[in-house]
N, C-alpha and C positions, 0 to 999 in steps of 0.2 A: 494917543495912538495905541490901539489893543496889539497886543503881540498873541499871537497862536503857536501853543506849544503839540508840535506832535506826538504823540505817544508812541517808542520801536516798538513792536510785538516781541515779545519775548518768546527766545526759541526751545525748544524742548529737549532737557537735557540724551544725550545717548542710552542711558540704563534706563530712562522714562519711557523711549520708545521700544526697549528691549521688553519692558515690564508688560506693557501693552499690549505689542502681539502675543506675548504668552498669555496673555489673560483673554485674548479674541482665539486663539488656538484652544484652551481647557476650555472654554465655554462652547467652542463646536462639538468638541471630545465627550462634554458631558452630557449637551444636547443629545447626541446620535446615541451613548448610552442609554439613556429617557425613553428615547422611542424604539431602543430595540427591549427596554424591558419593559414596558409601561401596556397594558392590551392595549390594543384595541386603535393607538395612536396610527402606526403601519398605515392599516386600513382607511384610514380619512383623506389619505392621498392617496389614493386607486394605485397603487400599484401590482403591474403587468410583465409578467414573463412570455418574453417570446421566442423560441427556438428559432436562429437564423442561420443554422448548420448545414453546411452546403453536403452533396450525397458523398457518400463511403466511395474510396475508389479503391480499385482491387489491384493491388502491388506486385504478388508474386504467388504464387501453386508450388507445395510441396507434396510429393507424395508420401505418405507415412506406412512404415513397414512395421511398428512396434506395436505390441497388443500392451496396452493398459490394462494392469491383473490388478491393481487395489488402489484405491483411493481415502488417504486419511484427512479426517478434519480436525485441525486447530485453532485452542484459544490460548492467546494471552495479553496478561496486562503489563502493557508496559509505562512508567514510570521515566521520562526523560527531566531534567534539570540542568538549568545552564545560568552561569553564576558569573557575575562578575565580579573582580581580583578586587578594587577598591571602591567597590560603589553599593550601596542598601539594594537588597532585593524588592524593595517597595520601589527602589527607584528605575535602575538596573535589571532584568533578570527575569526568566519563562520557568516554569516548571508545567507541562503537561502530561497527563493522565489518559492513555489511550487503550483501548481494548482493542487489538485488533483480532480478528476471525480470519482463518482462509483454510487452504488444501492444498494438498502433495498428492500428483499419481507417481505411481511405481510403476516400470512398466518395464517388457521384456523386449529387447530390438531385434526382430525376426531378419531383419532383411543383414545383419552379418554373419549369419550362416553361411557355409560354403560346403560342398560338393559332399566333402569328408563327415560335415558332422551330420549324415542321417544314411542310416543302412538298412536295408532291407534284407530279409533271406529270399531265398529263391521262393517260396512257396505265399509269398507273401503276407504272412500271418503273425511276422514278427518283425517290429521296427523299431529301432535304435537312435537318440535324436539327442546330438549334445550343444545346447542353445548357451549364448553367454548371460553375464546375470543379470540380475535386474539391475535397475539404475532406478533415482529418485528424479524426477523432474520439479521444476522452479515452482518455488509456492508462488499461491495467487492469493493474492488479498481479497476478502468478497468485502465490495463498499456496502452491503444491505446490509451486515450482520459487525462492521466495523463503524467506533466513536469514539470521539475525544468526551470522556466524565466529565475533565475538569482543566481550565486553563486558567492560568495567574501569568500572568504582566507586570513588569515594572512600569512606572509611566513613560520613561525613554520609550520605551519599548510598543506601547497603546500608541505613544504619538505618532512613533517611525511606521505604523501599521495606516496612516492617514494618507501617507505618500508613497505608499510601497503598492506594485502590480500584482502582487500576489497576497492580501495581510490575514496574518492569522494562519500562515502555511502549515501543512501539516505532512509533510514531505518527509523529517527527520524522523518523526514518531512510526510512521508506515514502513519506512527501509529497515528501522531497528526491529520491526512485527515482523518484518517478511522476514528476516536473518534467525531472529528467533524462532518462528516456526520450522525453516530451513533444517537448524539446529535440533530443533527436538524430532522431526521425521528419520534423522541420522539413527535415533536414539529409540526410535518406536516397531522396529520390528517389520515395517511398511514393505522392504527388499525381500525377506523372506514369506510373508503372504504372500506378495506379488505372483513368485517363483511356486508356491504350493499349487494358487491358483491354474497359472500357466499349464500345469501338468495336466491338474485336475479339465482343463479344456484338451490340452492336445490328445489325454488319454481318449476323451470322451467322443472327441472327433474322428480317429483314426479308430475307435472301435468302433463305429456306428461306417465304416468304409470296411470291414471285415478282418480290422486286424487283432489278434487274442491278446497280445502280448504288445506292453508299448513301452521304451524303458526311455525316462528323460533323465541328464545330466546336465549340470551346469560349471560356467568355467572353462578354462583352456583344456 
């Protein structure tokens, strides 16, 4: 009489299965690297962008009282790095390379004048107009003229970009461009054109209404 011996299936150890999906994860990883460097790959599977952006809605109306007298444009490159305490930056760790571009207006707030600060003589040929100063308003980042040069990735970091809603953000690098530009309109002179200009209109406007004489001040 035969006797039949079963064979158990032998089961897979824990770090075998660990090993595994990390080696089905780097070979997605490496794939999508392939075809985002490789010409021409993209292309062979039609891909299609489609705008499905529902219409602008209109929020709220301000009225604006300030005359915009100069407008500056800035560049810089900013340099961000972010480093972890005990782990390789091969493994660990961003260093990005951004150029960002934008603009600062200067502008003069007409509408806090009051009663007191514009005088006229009786004969009308001489007016007196003391406006407060200029102010700098919020840089704007222009995305046509702003780019990331260059991005380095630890692989943490490539991976976490697989499951992340946002990957490859660039959120950091843009706030440190707008603060830095902020910074250097401080430092550029931007308040005082503004105020030149200013003049140079309100002289030019009240002289073309018949007046000879136009004197502006700025400040309390």
């Amino acid at each position: 009489m035969k006797t039949s011996i079963r064979r158990i299936p032998r089961r897979m150890p824990g770090w075998a299965k660990v090993l595994t999906a990390l080696g089905l994860v780097l070979v997605v990883l490496f794939a999508g690297i392939r075809l985002a460097v490789l010409p021409g790959l993209k292309d062979l599977f039609g891909t299609e962008t489609q705008d499905r952006s529902g219409p602008a809605l209109l929020k709220s109306i301000q009225d604006m009282s300030r005359y915009d007298a100069a407008s500056g444009n800035f560049q810089v490159v900013v340099d961000l790095e972010k480093d972890a305490k005990y782990l390789p930056d091969a493994l660990h760790g961003t260093r990005t390379l951004y150029v960002g571009a934008g603009t600062v207006e200067a502008y003069v707030d007409l509408g806090k004048m009051g009663e007191n600060d514009v005088t006229v003589d009786k004969d009308r040929t001489s007016a007196t107009l003391r406006l407060p100063h200029a102010q700098l308003g919020k840089p704007a980042l222009d995305p046509d003229r702003s780019y990331a040069v260059s991005k380095q990735r630890g692989l943490l970091d490539r991976l976490g970009d697989l499951f992340s809603d946002n990957p490859n953000g660039e959120q950091a690098v843009q706030k440190l461009a707008v603060r830095h530009i902020g910074d250097a309109a401080k430092d550029s002179g931007l308040t005082t054109r503004a105020e030149t200009n200013t003049t140079d209109m309100l002289e030019g406007l009240l002289g073309s209404l018949g007046f000879k004489e136009v004197h502006v001040s700025y400040g309390t």
